[in-house]
C-alpha positions in Angstrom: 76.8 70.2 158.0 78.9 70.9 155.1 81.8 73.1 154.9 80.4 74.5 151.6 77.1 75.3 153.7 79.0 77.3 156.7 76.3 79.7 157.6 77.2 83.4 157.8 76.5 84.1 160.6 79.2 81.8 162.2 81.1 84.3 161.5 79.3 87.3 163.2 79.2 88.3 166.8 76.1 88.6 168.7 73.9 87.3 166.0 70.7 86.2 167.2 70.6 82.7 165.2 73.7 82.1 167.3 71.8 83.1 170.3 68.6 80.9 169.6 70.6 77.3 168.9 72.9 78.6 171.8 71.5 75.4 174.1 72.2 72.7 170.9 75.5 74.0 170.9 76.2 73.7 174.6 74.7 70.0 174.6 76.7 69.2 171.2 79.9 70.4 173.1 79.3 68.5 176.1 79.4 65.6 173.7 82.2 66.5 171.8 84.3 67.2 174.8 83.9 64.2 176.2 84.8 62.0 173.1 87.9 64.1 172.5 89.3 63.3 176.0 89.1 59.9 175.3 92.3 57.8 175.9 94.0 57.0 172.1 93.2 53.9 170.8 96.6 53.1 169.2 99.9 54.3 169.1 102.2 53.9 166.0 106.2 53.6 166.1 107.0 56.7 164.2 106.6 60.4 165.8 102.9 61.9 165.0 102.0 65.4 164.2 98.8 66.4 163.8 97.7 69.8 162.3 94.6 70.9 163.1 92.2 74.3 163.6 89.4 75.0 166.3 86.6 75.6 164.0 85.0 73.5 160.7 86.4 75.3 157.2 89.7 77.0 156.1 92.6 77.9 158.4 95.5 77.7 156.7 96.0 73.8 157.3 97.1 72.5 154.1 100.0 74.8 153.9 101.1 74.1 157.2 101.4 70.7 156.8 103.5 71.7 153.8 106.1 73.7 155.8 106.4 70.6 158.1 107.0 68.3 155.6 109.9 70.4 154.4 111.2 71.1 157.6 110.4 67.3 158.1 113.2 65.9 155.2 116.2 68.3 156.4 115.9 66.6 159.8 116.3 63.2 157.8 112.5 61.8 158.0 110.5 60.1 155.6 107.6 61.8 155.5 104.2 60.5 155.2 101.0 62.4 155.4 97.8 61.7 156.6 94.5 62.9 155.6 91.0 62.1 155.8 90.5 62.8 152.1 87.9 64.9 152.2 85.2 65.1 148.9 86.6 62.0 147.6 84.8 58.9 146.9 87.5 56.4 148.7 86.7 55.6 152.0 89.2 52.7 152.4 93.0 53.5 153.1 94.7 54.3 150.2 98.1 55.6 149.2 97.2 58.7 146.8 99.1 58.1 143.3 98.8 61.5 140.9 98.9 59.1 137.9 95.8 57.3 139.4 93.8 59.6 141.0 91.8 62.7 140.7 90.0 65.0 143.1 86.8 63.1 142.8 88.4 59.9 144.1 90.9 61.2 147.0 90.1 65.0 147.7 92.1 68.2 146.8 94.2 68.4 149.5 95.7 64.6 149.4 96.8 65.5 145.7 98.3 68.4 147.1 100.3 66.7 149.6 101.0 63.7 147.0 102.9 66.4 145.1 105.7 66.1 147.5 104.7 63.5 149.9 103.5 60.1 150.6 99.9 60.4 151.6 97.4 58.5 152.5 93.9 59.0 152.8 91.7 57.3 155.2 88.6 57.9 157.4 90.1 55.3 159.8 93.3 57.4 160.9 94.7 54.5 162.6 94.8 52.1 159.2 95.5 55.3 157.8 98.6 55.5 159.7 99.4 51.7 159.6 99.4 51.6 155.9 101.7 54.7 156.0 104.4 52.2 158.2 103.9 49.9 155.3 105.5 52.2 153.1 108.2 53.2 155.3 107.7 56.8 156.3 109.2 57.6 159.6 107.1 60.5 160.3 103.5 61.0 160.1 102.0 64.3 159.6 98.3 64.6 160.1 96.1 66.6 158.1 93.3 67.7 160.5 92.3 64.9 162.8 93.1 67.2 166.2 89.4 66.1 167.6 89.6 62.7 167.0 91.0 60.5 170.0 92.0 57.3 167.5 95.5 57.6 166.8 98.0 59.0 169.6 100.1 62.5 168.7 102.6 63.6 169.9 102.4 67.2 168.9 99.3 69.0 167.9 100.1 72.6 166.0 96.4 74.3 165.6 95.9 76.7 162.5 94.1 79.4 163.3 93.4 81.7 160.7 94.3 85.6 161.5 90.9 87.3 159.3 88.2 84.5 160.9 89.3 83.5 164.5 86.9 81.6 166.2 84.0 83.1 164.4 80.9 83.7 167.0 82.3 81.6 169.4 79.8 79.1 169.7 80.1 75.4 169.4 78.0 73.9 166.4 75.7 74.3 165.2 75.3 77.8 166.5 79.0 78.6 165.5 81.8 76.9 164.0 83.8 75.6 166.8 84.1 71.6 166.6 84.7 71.2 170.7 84.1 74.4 173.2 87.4 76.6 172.7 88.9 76.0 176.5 88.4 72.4 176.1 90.2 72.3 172.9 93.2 74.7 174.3 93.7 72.1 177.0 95.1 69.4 173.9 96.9 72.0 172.7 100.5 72.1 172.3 101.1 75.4 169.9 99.0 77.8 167.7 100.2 78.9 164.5 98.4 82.3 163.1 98.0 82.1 159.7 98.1 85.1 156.9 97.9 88.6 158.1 94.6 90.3 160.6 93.2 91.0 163.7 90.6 88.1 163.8 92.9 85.8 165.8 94.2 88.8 168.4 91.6 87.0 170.9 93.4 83.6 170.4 96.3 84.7 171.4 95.2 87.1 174.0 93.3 83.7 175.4 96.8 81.0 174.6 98.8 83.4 176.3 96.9 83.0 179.8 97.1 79.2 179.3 100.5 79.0 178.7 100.6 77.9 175.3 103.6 79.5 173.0 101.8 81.3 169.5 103.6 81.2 166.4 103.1 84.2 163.5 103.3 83.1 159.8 104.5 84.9 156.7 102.6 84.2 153.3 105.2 84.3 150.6 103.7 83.6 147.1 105.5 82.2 144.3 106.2 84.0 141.1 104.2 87.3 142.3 106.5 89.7 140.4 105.1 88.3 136.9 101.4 88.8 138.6 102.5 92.3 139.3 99.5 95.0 137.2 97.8 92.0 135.5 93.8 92.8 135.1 92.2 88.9 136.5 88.9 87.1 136.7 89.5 85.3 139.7 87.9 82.4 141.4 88.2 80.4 143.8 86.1 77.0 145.9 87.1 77.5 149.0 86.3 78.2 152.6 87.2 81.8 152.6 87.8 83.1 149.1 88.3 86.4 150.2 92.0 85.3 151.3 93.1 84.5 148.4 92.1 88.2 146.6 93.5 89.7 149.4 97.0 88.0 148.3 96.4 88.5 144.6 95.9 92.5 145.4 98.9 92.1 147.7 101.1 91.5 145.0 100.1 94.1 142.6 97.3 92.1 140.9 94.4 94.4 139.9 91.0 92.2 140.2 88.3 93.2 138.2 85.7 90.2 139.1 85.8 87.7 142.0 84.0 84.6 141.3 83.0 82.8 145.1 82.2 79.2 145.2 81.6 76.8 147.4 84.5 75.3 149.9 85.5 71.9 148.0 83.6 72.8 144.9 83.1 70.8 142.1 83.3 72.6 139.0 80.5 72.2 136.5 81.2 72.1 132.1 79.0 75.3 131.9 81.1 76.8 135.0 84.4 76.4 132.9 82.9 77.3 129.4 81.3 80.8 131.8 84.7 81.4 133.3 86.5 81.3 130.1 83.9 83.3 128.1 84.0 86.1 130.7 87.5 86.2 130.6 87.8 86.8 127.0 85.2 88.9 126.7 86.7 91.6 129.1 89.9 90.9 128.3 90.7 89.6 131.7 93.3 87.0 132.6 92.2 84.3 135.1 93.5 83.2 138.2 92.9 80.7 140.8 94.0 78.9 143.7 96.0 75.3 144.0 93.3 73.8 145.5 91.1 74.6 142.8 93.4 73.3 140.3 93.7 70.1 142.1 89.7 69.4 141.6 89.9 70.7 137.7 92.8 68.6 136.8 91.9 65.4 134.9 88.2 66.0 135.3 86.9 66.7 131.8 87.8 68.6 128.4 86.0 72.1 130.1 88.2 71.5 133.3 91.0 71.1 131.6 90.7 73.8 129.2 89.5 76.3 131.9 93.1 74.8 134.3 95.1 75.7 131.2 94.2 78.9 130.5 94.4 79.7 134.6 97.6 81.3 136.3 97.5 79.0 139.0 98.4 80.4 142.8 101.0 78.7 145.0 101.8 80.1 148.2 104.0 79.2 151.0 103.6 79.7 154.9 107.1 80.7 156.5 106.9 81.1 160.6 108.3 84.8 161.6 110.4 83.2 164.6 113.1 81.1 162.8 113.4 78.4 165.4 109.8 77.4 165.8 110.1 74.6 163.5 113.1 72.9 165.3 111.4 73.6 168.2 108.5 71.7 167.6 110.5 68.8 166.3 112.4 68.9 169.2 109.8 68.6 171.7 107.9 65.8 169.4 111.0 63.9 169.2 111.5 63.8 173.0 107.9 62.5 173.5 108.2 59.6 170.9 110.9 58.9 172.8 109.7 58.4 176.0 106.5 56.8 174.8 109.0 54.2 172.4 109.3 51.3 174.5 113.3 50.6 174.5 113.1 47.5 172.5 110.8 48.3 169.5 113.5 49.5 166.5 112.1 53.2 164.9 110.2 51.6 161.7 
């Protein structure tokens, strides 16, 4: 099932259509469980990091992996980052290039990432991660990737975002888990709550009897004083475009339409030509998200007229405990090196 295609009620408790595919979801998990405790297939010379979430659709990963990529280059690592490169055409491992590519070929979130990073996209993570040695990155950060036993990690930091939680609770397709929630707190290392709710009080409540430290995020948005009092049309394709309103109105922004599409959407020539037409016509000035920027960029005359007339959104996530980040590093460092057999040099 689709991201974009996330039913509703996922995201409800004690809905009845979770109820009724209730059994699918317990063989599914079954399933899922067991392939995620499979033994890695590979393991790479360089430390691995994956960042992942519990349940299909937004939860604050992209952003994350941003913050560790930053922390990443004051501790002196090349950083390269790993993603599956998803909604984009190329299947084979490929090192993104922003003067190449566009959405439709790599994804949004790889041309994101290639912003600031090397990245790589690639279904396979373990060529993924190979071609990522090639270019000499000492680190590899993983976007998503947490269920899937191919390539070894030696940290895993889950996302779990603070207004949707777990959803239902249900595995899929009667909820949006991707593995049963215990079995996926066992692989575990740390949770980072990300944005600002009460949705993820039960993951904590739940990581706190296992044992497992939770981290608290800050959202701090570029540029929001010139935002402050502006009338917007905004819009926004992806998994929960309520977020992103919530943060618009959180810095003084005062929306008079919301435009929802899908997660990942593609934007259509009419789509554009609508936006820009209702923006005029009331006067409004529009605003979207990076992500959504990513997939308009290069993509037509409409796209690119609708990205230029667009104050485009860029946020950062900023963990409310100072020394999480070193201590993650610290920890994943220590395991590298007691996996690193003592004659293999650090590519």
């Amino acid at each position: 099932m689709a991201l974009d295609e996330a039913p509703p009620f996922w995201w409800k408790k004690n809905s009845w259509q979770g109820y009724m595919l209730s059994p699918a979801s317990y063989v599914y998990g079954k399933i899922a469980a067991k392939r995620m405790d499979m033994e890695a297939s590979a393991k790479v010379n360089v430390p691995v990091i994956c960042v992942g979430n519990f349940v299909v659709g937004g939860a604050g990963k992209t952003p994350t992996v941003q913050m560790l990529s930053n922390y990443a280059r004051t501790r002196g690592y090349k950083v390269g980052i790993l993603s599956r490169g998803h909604g984009g055409a190329i299947t084979t491992p490929t090192v993104v290039q922003l003067d190449k590519h566009n959405s439709l070929d790599v994804g949004d979130e790889a041309l994101l990432h290639a912003q600031n990073s090397t990245t790589v996209i690639s279904t396979n993570r373990v060529a993924g991660a190979e071609l990522l040695l090639a270019q000499d990155c000492t680190l590899i950060i993983m976007d998503d990737g947490f269920q899937n036993p191919s390539l070894h990690k030696d940290f895993n930091l889950i996302a779990v975002d603070a207004k949707r939680g777990l959803g239902n609770g249900f595995a899929m397709p009667a909820g949006p888990m991707r593995v049963p929630f215990k079995h996926q707190l066992l692989h575990t290392d740390a949770i980072f709550i990300t944005g600002k709710g009460t949705a993820g009080d039960l993951v904590i409540r739940k990581a706190a009897r296992a044992g497992k430290p939770v981290f608290q995020s800050d959202i701090e948005v570029f540029d929001k004083k010139k935002y402050k009092g502006q009338k917007a049309l905004a819009y926004a394709g992806i998994a929960d475009p309520s977020k992103f309103f919530d943060t618009l109105e959180d810095v003084g922004v005062d929306i008079k339409v919301r435009q929802n599409f899908g997660d990942h959407h593609v934007f259509t020539e009419d789509e554009c030509a609508d936006l820009i037409d209702r923006s005029r016509q009331q006067e409004l000035q529009l605003f979207t998200t990076a992500k959504d920027a990513a997939r308009l960029k290069d993509r037509g005359e409409a796209q690119d007229k609708l990205l230029e007339l667009s104050e485009v959104v860029h946020i950062a996530l900023t963990p409310e405990d100072p020394a999480m980040l070193k201590r993650i590093f610290d920890i994943m460092h220590k395991r590298f090196m007691a996996r690193k057999k003592p004659d293999e040099p650090i590519e």
